[in-house]
C-alpha positions in Angstrom: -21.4 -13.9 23.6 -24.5 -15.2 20.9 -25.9 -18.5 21.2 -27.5 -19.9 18.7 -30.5 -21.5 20.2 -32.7 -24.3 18.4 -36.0 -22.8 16.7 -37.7 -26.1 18.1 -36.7 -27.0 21.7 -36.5 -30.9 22.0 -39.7 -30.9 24.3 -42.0 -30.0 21.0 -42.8 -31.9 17.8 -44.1 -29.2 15.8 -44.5 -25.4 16.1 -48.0 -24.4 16.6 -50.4 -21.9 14.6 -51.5 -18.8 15.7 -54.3 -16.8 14.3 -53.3 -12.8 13.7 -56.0 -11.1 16.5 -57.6 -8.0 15.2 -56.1 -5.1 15.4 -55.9 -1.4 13.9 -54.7 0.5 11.2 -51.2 1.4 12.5 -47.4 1.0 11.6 -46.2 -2.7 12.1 -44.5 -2.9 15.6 -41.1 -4.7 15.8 -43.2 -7.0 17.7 -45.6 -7.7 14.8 -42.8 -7.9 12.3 -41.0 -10.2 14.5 -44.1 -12.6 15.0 -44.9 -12.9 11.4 -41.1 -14.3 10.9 -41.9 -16.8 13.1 -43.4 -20.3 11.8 -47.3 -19.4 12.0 -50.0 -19.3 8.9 -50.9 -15.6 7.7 -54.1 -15.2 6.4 -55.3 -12.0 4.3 -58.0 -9.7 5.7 -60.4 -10.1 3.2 -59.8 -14.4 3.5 -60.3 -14.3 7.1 -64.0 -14.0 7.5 -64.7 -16.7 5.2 -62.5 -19.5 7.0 -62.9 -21.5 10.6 -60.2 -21.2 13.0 -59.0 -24.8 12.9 -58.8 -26.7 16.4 -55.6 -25.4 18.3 -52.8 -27.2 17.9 -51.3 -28.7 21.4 -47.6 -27.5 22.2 -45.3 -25.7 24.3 -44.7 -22.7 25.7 -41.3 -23.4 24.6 -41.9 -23.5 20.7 -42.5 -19.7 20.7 -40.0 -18.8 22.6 -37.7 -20.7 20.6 -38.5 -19.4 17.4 -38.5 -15.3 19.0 -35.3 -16.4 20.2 -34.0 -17.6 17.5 -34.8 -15.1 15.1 -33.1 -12.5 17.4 -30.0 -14.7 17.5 -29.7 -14.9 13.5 -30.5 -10.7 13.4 -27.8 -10.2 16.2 -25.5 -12.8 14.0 -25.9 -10.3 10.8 -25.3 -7.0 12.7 -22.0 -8.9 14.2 -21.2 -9.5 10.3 -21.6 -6.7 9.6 -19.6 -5.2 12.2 -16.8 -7.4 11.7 -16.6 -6.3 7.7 -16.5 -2.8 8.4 -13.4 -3.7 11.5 -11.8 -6.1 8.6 -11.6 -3.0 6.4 -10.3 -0.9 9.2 -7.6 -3.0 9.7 -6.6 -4.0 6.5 -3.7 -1.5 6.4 0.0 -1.7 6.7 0.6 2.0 6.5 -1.9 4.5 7.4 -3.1 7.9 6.5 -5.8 9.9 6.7 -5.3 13.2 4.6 -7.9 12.9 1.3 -5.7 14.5 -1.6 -7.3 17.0 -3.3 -6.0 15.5 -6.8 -8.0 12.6 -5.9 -11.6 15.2 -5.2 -10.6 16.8 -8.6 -11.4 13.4 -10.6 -14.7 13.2 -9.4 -16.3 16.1 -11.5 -14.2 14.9 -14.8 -15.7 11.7 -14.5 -19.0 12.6 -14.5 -18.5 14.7 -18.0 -17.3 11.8 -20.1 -20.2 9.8 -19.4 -22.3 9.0 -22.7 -18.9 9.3 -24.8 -19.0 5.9 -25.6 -21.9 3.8 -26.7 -23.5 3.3 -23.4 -23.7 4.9 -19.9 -20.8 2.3 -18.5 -18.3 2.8 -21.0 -18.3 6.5 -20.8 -17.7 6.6 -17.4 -14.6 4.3 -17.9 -13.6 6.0 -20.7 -14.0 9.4 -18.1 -12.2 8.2 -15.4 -9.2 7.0 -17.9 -8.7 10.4 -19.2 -9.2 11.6 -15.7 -6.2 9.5 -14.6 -4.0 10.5 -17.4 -4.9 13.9 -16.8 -3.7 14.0 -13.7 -0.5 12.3 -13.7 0.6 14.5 -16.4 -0.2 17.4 -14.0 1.9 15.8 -11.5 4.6 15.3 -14.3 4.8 19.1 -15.0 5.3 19.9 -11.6 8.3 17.4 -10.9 9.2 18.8 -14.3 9.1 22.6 -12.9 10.7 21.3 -9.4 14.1 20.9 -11.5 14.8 24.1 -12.6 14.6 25.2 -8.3 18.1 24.8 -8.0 20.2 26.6 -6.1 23.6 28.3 -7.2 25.8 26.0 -5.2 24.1 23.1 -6.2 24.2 23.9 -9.8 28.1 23.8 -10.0 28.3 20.5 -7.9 25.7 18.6 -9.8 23.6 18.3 -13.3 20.1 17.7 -12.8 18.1 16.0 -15.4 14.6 14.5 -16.4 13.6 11.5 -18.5 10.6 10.0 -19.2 10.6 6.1 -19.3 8.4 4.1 -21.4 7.5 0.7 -19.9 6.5 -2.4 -21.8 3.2 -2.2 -20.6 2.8 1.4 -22.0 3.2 3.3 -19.2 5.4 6.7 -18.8 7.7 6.4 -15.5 9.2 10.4 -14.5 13.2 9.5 -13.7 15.6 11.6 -13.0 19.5 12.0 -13.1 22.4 13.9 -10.8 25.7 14.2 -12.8 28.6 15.0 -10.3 30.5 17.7 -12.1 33.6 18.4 -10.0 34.5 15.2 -9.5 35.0 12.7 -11.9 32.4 10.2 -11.9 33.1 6.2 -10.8 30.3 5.0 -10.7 26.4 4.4 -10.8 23.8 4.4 -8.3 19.6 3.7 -9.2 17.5 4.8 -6.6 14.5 3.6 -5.9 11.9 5.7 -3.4 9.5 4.5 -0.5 5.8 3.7 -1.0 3.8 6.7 -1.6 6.8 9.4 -2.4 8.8 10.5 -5.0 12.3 10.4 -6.2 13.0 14.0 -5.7 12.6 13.9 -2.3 16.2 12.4 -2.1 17.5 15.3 -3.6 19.9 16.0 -1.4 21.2 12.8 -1.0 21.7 12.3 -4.6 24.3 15.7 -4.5 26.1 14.1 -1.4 26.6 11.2 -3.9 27.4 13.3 -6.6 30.5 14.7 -4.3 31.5 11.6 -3.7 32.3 10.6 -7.7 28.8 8.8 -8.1 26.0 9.2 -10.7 22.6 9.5 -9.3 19.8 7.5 -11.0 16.2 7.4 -9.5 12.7 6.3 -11.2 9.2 7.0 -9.7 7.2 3.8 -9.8 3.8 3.1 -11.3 1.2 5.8 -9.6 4.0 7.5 -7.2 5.2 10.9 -8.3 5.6 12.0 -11.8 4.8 8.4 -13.7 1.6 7.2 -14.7 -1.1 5.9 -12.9 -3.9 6.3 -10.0 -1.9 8.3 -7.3 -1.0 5.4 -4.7 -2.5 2.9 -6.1 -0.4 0.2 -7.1 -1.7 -2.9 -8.8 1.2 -5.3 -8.3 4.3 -4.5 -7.2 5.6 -6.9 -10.2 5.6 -4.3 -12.0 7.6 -1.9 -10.2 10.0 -4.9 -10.0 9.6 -5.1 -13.9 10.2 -1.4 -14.6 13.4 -1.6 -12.3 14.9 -4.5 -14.2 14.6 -2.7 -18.0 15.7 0.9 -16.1 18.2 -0.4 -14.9 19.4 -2.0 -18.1 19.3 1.3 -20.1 21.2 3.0 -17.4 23.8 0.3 -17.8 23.6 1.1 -21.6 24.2 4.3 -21.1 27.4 4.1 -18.9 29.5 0.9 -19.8 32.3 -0.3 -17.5 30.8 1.8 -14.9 30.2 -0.5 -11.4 26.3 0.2 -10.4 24.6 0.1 -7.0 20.9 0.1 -6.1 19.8 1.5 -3.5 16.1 1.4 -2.1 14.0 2.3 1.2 11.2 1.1 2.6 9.1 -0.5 -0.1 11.5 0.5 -2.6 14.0 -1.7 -0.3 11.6 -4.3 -1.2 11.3 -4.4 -4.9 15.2 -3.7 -4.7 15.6 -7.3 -3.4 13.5 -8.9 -5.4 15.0 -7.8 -8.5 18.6 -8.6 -7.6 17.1 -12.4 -6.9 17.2 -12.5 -10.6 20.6 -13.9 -11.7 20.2 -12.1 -14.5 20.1 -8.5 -12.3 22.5 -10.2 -9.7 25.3 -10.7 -12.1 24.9 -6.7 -12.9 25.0 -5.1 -10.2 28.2 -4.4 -7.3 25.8 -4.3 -4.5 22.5 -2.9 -2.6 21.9 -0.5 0.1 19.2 -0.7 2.2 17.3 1.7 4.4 14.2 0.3 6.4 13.4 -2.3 3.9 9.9 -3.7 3.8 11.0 -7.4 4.7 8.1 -7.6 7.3 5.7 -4.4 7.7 3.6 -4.5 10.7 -0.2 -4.4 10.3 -2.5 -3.1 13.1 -3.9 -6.7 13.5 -3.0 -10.3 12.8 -6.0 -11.1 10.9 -5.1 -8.9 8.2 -3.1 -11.3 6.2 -5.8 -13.4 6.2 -8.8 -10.7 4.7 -6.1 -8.5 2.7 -6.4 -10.7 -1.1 -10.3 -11.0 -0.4 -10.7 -7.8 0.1 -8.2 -6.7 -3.1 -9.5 -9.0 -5.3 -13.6 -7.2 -4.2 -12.2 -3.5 -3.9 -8.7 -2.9 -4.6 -9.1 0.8 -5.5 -11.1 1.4 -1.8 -9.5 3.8 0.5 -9.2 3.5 4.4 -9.9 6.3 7.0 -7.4 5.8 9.7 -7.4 6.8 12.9 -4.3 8.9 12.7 -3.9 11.6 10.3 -0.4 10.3 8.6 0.1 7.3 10.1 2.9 6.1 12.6 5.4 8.4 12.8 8.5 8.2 10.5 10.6 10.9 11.9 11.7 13.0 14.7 11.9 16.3 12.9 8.9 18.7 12.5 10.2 20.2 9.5 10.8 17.0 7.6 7.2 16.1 8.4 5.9 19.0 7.4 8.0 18.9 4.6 6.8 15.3 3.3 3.2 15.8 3.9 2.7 19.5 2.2 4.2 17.9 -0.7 1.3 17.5 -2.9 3.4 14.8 -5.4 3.7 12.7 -1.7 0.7 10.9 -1.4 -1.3 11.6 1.8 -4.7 9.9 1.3 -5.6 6.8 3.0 -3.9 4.3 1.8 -5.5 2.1 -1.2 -6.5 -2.0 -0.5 -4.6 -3.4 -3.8 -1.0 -1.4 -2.6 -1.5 -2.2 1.2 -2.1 -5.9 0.1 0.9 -6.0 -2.4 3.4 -5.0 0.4 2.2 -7.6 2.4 2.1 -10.0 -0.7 6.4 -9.2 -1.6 7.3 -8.5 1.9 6.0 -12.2 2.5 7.6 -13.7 -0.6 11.2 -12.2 0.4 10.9 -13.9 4.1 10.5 -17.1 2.7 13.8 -15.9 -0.1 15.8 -14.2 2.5 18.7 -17.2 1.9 19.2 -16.2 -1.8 20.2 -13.2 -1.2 24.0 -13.8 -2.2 24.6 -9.8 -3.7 26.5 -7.4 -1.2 24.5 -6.0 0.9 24.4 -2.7 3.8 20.8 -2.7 5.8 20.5 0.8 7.7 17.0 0.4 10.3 16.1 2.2 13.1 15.3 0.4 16.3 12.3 2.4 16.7 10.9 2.6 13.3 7.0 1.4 13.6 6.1 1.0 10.1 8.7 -1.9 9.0 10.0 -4.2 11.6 13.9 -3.9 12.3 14.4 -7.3 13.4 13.2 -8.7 9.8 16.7 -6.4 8.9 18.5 -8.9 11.3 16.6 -11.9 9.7 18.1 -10.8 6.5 22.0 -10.3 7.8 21.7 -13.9 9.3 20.2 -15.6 6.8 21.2 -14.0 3.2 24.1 -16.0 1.8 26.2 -13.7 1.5 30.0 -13.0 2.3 29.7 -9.4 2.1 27.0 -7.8 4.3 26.7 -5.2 6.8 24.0 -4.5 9.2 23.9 -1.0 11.0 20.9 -0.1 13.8 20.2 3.2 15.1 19.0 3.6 18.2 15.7 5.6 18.8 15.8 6.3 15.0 12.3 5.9 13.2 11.6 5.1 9.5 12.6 7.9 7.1 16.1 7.1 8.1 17.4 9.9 5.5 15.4 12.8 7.1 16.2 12.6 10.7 18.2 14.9 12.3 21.2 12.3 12.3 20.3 12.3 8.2 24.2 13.5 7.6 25.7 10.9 10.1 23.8 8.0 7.5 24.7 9.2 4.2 28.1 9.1 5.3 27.7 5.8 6.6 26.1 4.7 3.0 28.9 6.8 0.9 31.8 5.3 2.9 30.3 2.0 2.3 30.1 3.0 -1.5 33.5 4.0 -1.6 35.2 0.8 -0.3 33.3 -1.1 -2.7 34.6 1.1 -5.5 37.8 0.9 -4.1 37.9 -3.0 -4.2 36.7 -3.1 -7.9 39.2 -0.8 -9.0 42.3 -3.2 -7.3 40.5 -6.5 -8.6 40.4 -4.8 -12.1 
C-alpha cells in the first residue's frame, strides 16, 4: 500500500535551506538527485565563493524527511501508473491470440518505400501504408478466389460454388460467396454470416449440407476478415458490418424473389445478425435467424475492461495485444479443427486489435439492453462450456425476446466453434430440421 505523506509535517512552518557541501567530480548519486528535488536553494559553483552562507534557518528534523518521503511516494505513484497502463492494455481483450501474422510483418517494408510520394514525409507514409493495405487484401482475395476451384468430385455434382465481389457504399470490396444445390430443387435462401476473425469458406461444408437440404447458400466476409477489404482483423465499427449485411442481403433478395430467406450467424456474426433484424425494415424480410454462440455477452479477462476499452480505442485502436495464450481460450475439442483454423492464413491469428475487441464489447452491450425487440423467429445453439461468449446471455435472449417462435438448444461440454466439434453433424441437423419446418409452415400458409 502507498501513502501519500505531507511534504511539510504539521510540526514545521517552513522547509529549511541547505547549502550543497563540497564535493567531487563524480556521477550524481540517486541521493544527490533526490536532494536537489527537495525544497532547498542551489547555487552555481562559480556563485558560491562570492556569497555568505545566510544564518540557518531553525526547523525540524521532520521537514526533510517529509519532503525525501514525499518525493519517493509521488516516484512510486508514477511507476504504479505506469504499471497499471501497461495491465489496462493487457486486459483490454475479449478474445485472445498470440500468433503475429506474417501478412501483417510484410506491410512493414512496403510502408517504408512510399515515404516521400506525397508532398511531405507524413503523407507518404499514409499514402504507403494505404497501398500496403489494398495490396494485401487483394492477395488474400486471390487466394479465396483459388480455394473455389479445390472442389471435390462429389461435391461438384451436389452443389455450384461461386464468387462475387460486393461493392459497399463506403467503397469498400466485400469477397461473398454462393452454394447452388443442384439435385434438389431449391426452396429457399440462407445468408451466412462468419465469426470474428474467420472467413466464410470455412463453413464450407455446412453450406453443401444445406444445399442437400433444398437451400441456397449465401455468405459475405466482413470488412477486414477474409477476402474483403481492409486491415486484417481490424474492424472500425461493427456498424458497418451491420450496414453491409442489410444492402447484401437486399441484392440477394433481388436476385431470388418469392424465395423465404434465413440468416444465420455465429459468434460475432451472431451479433450483427441481431442487430440488423431489429430493423423493421430487415425484420419484415426475413423468415427467421439461427444462432450459434452469439456474442450477446463475451467475457473479458477483467471487469475493468469496459471501463478502459473506448479510451484506449479512441488513443490506439489499430494496437495489438500479446496474450498469454497462443490462440486464446479454446473453441473446440478436436485437434484437427484447430489445426485446421489456425494454419489458415485467411483466419486471422494475431493478437487481437483494440478498435475490434472494443466494438464487440460496444454491440454485445447494445443488444442486452434490446434483447426484448427481438420479435423475428429465432433457434440459439451454445455450448455450456464455451469460454469466449457466455451461454447464459443465450438464455437471457429465449426469455426475454418477444417472440412466439423461439428455440433454445445447449450442449453439454460443447465449446464455441459449435460447427467443428466432433458432434458438428448432430448440429447441422438440428439447424436443417429447424429450417425445414419453417419452410414447411410457409409453404401451407401460402
Amino acid at each position: 500500500m502507498i501513502s501519500i505523506r505531507p511534504t511539510v509535517p504539521a510540526a514545521a512552518t517552513i522547509p529549511c535551506a541547505r547549502w550543497p557541501l563540497p564535493e567531487k567530480k563524480k556521477k550524481k548519486s540517486p541521493e544527490s538527485v533526490r536532494w536537489r528535488a527537495t525544497p532547498s536553494i542551489y547555487v552555481d559553483r562559480a556563485v558560491r565563493p562570492r556569497l555568505e552562507a545566510p544564518p540557518p534557518i531553525p526547523c525540524s528534523h521532520g521537514a526533510h524527511r517529509g519532503g525525501a518521503d514525499a518525493l519517493l511516494s509521488l516516484r512510486a505513484l508514477r511507476g504504479l501508473l505506469l504499471v497499471l497502463s501497461g495491465f489496462a492494455l493487457q486486459l483490454l481483450l475479449p478474445f485472445s491470440a498470440d500468433a503475429t501474422s506474417a501478412a501483417e510483418n510484410a506491410p512493414r517494408r512496403e510502408k517504408r518505400k512510399g515515404k516521400g510520394k506525397g508532398k511531405g514525409k507524413g503523407k507518404g507514409e499514409v499514402i504507403g501504408a494505404r497501398s500496403v493495405r489494398d495490396w494485401e487484401a487483394k492477395a488474400r482475395r486471390g487466394m479465396a478466389i483459388r480455394r473455389l476451384g479445390r472442389v471435390e468430385e462429389e461435391e461438384e455434382e451436389r452443389s455450384k460454388r461461386e464468387f462475387a465481389v460486393f461493392a459497399t457504399e463506403r467503397g469498400d470490396k466485400l469477397f461473398t460467396q454462393s452454394w447452388t444445390p443442384l439435385i434438389v430443387p431449391t426452396k429457399g435462401l440462407v445468408v451466412l454470416l462468419h465469426g470474428l476473425n474467420e472467413h466464410s469458406g470455412r463453413y464450407n461444408h455446412f453450406a453443401r449440407q444445406l444445399n442437400d437440404e433444398g437451400l441456397r447458400v449465401y455468405a459475405m466476409d466482413w470488412i477486414g476478415h477474409g477476402g474483403s477489404d481492409g486491415l486484417h482483423g481490424y474492424v472500425q465499427s461493427l456498424d458497418y458490418a451491420v450496414d453491409d449485411l442489410k444492402s447484401f442481403l437486399k441484392k440477394v433478395l433481388e436476385d431470388n424473389p418469392s424465395l423465404p430467406c434465413f440468416l444465420f450467424g455465429h459468434s460475432t456474426g451472431g451479433a450483427i445478425v441481431l442487430k440488423a433484424v431489429l430493423d423493421p425494415k430487415i425484420e419484415v424480410c426475413v423468415e427467421g435467424v439461427v444462432l450459434t454462440s452469439p456474442a450477446i455477452r463475451v467475457r473479458p479477462s477483467h471487469p475493468i475492461i469496459p471501463v478502459v476499452a473506448p479510451i484506449f480505442s479512441m488513443l490506439v485502436p489499430k494496437y495489438q495485444f500479446r496474450a498469454s495464450r497462443r490462440h486464446g481460450p479454446p473453441v473446440s475439442r478436436d485437434p484437427e479443427a484447430l489445426r485446421v483454423k489456425y494454419s489458415d492464413p485467411l483466419v486471422y491469428t494475431g493478437p487481437i486489435r483494440v478498435r475490434t475487441g472494443n466494438e464487440v464489447l460496444r454491440i454485445s452491450s447494445y443488444l442486452q439492453q434490446n434483447l426484448s425487440r427481438v420479435a423475428i423467429p429465432v433457434l440459439v445453439l451454445h455450448g455450456t462450456a464455451d469460454t469466449v461468449t457466455d451461454p447464459q446471455a443465450s438464455q437471457r435472449l429465449y426469455e426475454e425476446s418477444s417472440s412466439t417462435d423461439k428455440t433454445l438448444e445447449l450442449y453439454d461440454g460443447l465449446l464455441h466453434d459449435l460447427l467443428f466439434e466432433p458432434e458438428k453433424d448432430d448440429i447441422a441437423k438440428d439447424i436443417t430440421d429447424w429450417f425445414r419446418s419453417r419452410i414447411r409452415q410457409r409453404m401451407k400458409g401460402d
